[in-house]
N, C-alpha and C positions, 0 to 999 in steps of 0.2 A: 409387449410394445404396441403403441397406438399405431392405426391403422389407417385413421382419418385423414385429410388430406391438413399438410402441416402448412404454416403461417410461410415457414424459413424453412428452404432445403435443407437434407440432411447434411450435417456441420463433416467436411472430413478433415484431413490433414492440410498442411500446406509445406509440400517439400520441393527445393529446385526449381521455385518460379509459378510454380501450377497446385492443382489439389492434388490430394493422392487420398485412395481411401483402396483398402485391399478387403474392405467386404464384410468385414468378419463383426464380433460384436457390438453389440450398443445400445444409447440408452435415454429412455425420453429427457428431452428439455421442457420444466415446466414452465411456464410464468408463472409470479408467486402474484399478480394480480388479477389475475380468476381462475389460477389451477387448472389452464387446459393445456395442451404437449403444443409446442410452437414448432420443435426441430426435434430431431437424435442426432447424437454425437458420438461420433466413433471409438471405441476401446481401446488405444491402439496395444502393439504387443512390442518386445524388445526390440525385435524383428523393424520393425516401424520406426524406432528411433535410432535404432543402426544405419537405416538409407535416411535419415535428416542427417547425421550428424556427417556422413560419407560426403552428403551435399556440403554441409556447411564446411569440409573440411577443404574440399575443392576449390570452392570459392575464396578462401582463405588469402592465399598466396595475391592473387590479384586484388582483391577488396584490400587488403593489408598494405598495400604497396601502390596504392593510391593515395596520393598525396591528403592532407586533413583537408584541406580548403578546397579541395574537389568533394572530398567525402561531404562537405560543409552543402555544398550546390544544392546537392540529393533532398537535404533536411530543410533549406528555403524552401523547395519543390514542395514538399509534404508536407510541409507546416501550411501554405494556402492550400492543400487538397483540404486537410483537416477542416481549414474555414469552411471550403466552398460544401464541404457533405456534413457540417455538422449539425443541421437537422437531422440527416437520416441516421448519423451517428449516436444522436442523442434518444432517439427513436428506440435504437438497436439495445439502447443502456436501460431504458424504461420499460421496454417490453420483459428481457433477459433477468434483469435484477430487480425491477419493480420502485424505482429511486422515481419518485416526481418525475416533470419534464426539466421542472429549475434546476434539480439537484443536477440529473444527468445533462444539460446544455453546459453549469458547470466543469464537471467531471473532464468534458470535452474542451472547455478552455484552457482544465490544468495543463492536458495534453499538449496546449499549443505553445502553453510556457516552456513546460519543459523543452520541447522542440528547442525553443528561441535561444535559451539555453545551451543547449547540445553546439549550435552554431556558433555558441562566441570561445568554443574550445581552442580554435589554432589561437586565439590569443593565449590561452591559457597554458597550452603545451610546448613550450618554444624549444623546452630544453637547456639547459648551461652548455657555459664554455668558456676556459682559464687556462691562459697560459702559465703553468706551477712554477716551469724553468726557463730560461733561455734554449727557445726554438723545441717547448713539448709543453703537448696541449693536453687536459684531461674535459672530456664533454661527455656530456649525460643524457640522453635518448629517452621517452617512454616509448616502451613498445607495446602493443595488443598481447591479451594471452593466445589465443587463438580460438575455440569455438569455446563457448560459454551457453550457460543455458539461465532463464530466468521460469521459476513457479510463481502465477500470480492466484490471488484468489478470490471469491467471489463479487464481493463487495463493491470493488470498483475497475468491473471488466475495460476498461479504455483507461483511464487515467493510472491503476497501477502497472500494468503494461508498459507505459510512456518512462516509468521512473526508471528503466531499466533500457528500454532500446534506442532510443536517440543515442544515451551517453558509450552506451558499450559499441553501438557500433560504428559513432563518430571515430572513438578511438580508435579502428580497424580492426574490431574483434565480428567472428560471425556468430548467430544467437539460435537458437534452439527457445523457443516461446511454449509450455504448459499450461493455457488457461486451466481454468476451475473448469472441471466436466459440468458442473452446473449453470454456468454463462460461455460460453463456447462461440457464439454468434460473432460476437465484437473483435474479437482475434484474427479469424477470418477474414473481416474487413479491413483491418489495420495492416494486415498481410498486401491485400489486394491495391490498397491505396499506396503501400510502399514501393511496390512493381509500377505504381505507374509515374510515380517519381522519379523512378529511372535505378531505383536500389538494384543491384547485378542478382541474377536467379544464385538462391542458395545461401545469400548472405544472412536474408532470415526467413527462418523454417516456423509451424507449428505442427508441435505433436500433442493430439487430444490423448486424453486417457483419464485413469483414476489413479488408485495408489502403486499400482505396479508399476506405471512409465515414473511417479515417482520415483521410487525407488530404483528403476534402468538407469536415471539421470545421474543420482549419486553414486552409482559404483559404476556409468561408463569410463574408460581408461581416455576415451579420446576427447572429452570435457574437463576444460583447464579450471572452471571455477561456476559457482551457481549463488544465484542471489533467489530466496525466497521468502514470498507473505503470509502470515493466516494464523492459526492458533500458537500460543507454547509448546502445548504438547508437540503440535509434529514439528514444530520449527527447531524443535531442543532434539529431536529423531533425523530430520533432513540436515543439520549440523555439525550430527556427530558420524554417520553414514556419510555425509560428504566428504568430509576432512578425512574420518580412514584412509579413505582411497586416493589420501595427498592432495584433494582439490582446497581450492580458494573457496571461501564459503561466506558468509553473510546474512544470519537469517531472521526476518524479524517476524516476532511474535504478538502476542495478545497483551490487552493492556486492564488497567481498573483507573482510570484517570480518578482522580481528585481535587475536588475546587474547594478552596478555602473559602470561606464567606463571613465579613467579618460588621458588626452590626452597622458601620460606617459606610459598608458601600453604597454608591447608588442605586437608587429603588430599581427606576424601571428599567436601566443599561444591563443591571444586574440580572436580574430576574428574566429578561429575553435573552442573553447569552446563554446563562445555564440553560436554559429550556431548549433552545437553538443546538445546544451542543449535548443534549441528552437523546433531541431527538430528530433532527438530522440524519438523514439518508439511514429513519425506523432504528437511527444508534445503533447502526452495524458498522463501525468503522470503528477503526483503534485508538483516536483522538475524540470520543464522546465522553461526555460525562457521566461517569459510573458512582460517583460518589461525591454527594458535598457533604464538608465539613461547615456546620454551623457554628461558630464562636460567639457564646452568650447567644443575645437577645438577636435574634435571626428571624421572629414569628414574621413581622412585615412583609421582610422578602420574600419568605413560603408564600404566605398568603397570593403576593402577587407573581408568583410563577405558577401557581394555579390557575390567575385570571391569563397571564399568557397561551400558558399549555391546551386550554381550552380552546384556544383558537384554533387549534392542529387540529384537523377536520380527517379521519380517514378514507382516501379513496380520491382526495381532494386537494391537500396539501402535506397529506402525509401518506405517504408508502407504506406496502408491507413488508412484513420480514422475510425472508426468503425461499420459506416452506413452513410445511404443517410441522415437520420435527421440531423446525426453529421455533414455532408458536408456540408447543407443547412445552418446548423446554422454560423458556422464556419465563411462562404464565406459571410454571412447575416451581419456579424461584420464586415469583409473588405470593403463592400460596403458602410455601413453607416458613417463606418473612413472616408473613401472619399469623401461621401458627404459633410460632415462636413469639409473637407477643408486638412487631410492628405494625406501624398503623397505616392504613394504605388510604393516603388522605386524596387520591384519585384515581379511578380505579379504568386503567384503559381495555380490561378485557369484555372481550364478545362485546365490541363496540359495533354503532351503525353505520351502514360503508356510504358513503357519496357516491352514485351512482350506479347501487345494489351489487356490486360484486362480491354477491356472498361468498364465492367460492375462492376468494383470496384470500390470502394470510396476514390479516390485518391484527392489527393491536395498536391501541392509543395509547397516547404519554401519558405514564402512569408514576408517580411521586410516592413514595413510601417513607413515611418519618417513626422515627423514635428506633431507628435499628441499630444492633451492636455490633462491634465491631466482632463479635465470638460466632456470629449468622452468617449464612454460607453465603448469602448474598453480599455479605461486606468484602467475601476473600475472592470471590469467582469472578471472572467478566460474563455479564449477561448477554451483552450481543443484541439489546433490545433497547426502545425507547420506554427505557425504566433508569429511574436514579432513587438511589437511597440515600438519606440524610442523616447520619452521624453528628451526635452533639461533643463539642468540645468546652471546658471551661475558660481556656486561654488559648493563645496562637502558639504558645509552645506543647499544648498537649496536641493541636490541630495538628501539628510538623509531626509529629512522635508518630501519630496517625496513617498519616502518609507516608512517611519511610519504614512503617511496619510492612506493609505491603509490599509482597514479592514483586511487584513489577513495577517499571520505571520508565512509561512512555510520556506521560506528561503531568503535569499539575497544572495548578492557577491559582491566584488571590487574586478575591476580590476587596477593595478597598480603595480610600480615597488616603489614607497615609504614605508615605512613600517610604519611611523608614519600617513597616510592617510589610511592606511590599518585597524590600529589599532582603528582609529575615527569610523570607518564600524562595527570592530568587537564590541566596546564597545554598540554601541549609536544605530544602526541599530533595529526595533524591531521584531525580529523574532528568530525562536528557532533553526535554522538552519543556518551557516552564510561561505560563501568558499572567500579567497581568491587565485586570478588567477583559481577558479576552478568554474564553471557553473552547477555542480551539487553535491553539497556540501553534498550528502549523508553520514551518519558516517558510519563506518563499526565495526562488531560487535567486542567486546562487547559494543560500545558504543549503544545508543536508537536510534530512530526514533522519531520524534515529531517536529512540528511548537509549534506557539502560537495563539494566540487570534482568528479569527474566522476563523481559520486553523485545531483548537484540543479543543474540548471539554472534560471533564474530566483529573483526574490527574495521575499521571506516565506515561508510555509507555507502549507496549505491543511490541516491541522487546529488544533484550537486558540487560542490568543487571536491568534497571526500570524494566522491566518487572514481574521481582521478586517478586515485590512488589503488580504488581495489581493481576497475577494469585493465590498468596495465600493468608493467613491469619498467624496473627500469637495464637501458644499458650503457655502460660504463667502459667508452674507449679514448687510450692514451695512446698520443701522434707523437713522432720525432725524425723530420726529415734533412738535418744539417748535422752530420757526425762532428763538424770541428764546435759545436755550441756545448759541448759540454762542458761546464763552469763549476759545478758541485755534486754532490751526489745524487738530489734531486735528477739530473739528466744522466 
């Protein structure tokens, strides 16, 4: 463990209002924009998320039985902290993750939607109420689960955090928060800004850790449900481990997004979308483009998302990826594409940094053509500002293409036809679908969610789905006039 004197105090917990840190192990925080140790972040142990959840169970009763449109107060309060700090927010995104400044002042806006969001819930939750009989009433309540936990993961320390705490704890539930032990900083402050909104100590906790607190989260007995982000693999292990132990679960996973591209689209809308969405925040997000499909005559368009991609400068307007493993891996897929026989018609590695941070985890947008669909780069998500291009004969071998692939977070066509457009939108299988747009995100109040082994479990956890999975519903029938009985209904 570094020694040196750090950028950011050591990251501890945040349980019951305050930090807690009980001392014990932990582990450097890099920056992935020059590889030096900014913070440590605590390891915590079971033990550790036993007294959050103790807290968040106390607070419970009272946070829960505060009306919605007081709970509502808190989240106006927060949503201008957000404004009034979101340089140093956006700061804490750049340092931690290495995302641009634009990307991460972004990231910091999502959060404010969300927020905005969260606020227009008591419209949303009124609940029913029918008189079935003469003089008996049947009405319908959402209730909170009670304390919930959300796993976020690294990519987007502020903004995926937001998809999950506004809405759960609008609805009166108290949260239990896992950052990524690898951005750990931003949690922290999200914690501290919600305290001075006025949110009640306990309502929401963070407990740092690695895969053990994972794993405490899905088999604690006193967490009624957990929403988590980040690869297939553990998202398909965090969903089956959660649900054993009866919990509500949610978990979304890794994607290979696929852009159609069809010889009619426009040149240059074209060609800066894909590139945008391949390489955007270094293509570590699960809405990047992993894969275009070329239909026919497509050379153009390559041509000129070369002349775009070029402009992404590393160090400058393009970020690194998040570590050395990441680079290693990443660059590990390019070279094997090549051996294999594709052509890497731009080649972003050991590129020159914008402002010498040689010792950052840089990689340029890098374009690889002529790959098949049988190369492990067609079947894997790379997790990089890398896109492979897949040739199709027609748009119905393109569709075949894309619903071959095990995962279903988004696609897209590109075209000026709208009846080709609508083939994408219908038949395409995934839960997310843009056309001429490369990153088909919905904005709220619509949800977030892919399919198949993109999201495990049912609804969303942003959004109006969301509704759904943070509460429950309850279901009470009135009858206070004994002579109204008229039929069997009463």
């Amino acid at each position: 463990m570094a020694t040196q004197t750090l950028k950011y105090n050591a990251t501890t917990n945040y349980i019951a209002g305050k930090p807690d840190s009980n001392g014990q192990q932990r582990m450097d925080v890099i920056s992935p924009l020059d590889g030096s140790v900014i913070s440590t972040v605590l390891l915590s142990t079971a033990s550790d998320l036993d007294k959050a959840v103790n807290a968040a169970e106390a607070a419970f009763p009272a946070w829960s039985g505060t009306p919605i449109k007081e709970r509502a107060q808190i989240f106006f309060r927060y949503r201008e902290l957000l404004l009034r700090n979101r340089k140093e927010l956006a700061v804490l995104v750049h340092t931690e993750n290495g995302k641009t400044m634009e990307e991460s002042y972004a990231e910091v806006d999502k959060s404010m939607e969300l927020c905005e969001f969260a606020c227009s819930l008591p419209q949303l939750v009124q609940g029913e109420l029918l008189e079935v009989s003469k003089g008996v009433e049947c009405r319908i309540e959402r209730k909170p689960l009670g304390v919930v936990a959300s796993i976020a993961p690294f990519n987007f320390p502020n903004m995926v955090p937001h998809w999950t705490i506004p809405n759960a704890l609008m609805l009166g539930n108290t949260m239990i928060l896992k950052p990524s032990e690898v951005v750990p900083i931003s949690a922290i402050r999200i914690a501290e800004l919600l305290k001075e909104a006025g949110l009640p100590d306990g309502v929401f906790n963070v407990v740092n850790g690695d895969r053990a607190i994972v794993e405490a989260i899905c088999d604690h007995p006193g967490i009624k449900a957990v929403s988590f982000v980040g690869s297939t693999k553990v998202a398909k292990i965090v969903y089956i481990r959660a649900t054993s132990t009866l919990k509500r679960a949610v978990c979304l996973g890794g994607a290979k997004n696929h852009l159609i591209v069809l010889p009619d689209a426009h040149l240059e809308m074209t060609a800066s979308n894909v590139v945008a969405s391949m390489s955007g925040c270094a293509g570590q997000r699960c809405m990047a483009a992993a894969q275009m499909v070329g239909v026919g005559g497509v050379e153009h368009i390559i041509d000129q998302m070369i002349i775009e991609a070029k402009k992404l400068v590393p160090g400058k307007n393009l970020g690194p990826v998040i570590s050395k493993t990441a680079y290693e891996r990443i660059t590990g897929y390019i070279a094997e594409a090549e051996k294999a026989g594709a052509k890497v018609i731009l080649d972003g590695r050991n590129p020159s940094v914008e402002g010498g941070a040689k010792d950052g985890y840089y990689l340029g947008p890098t374009i690889i053509d002529h790959v098949t669909t049988d190369m492990r780069i067609a079947q894997e998500e790379v997790f990089g500002p890398v896109i492979s291009i897949v040739r199709a004969k027609d748009l119905d071998a393109a569709i075949a293409i894309e619903n071959a692939n095990p995962y279903g977070n988004a696609a897209a066509v590109f075209t000026q036809s709208g009846g080709q457009a609508r083939q994408v939108m219908e038949r395409a299988s995934a839960g997310m679908i843009g056309v001429n747009i490369g990153v088909p995100v919905p904005r709220e109040p619509f949800s977030f969610g892919g399919w198949n082994d993109s999201k495990f479990g049912t609804c969303d956890i942003t959004g109006k789905s969301s509704i759904e999975f943070w509460t429950q519903l309850k279901k009470t029938t009135t009858k206070w006039n004994p002579e109204g009985k008229t039929n069997w209904m009463s």
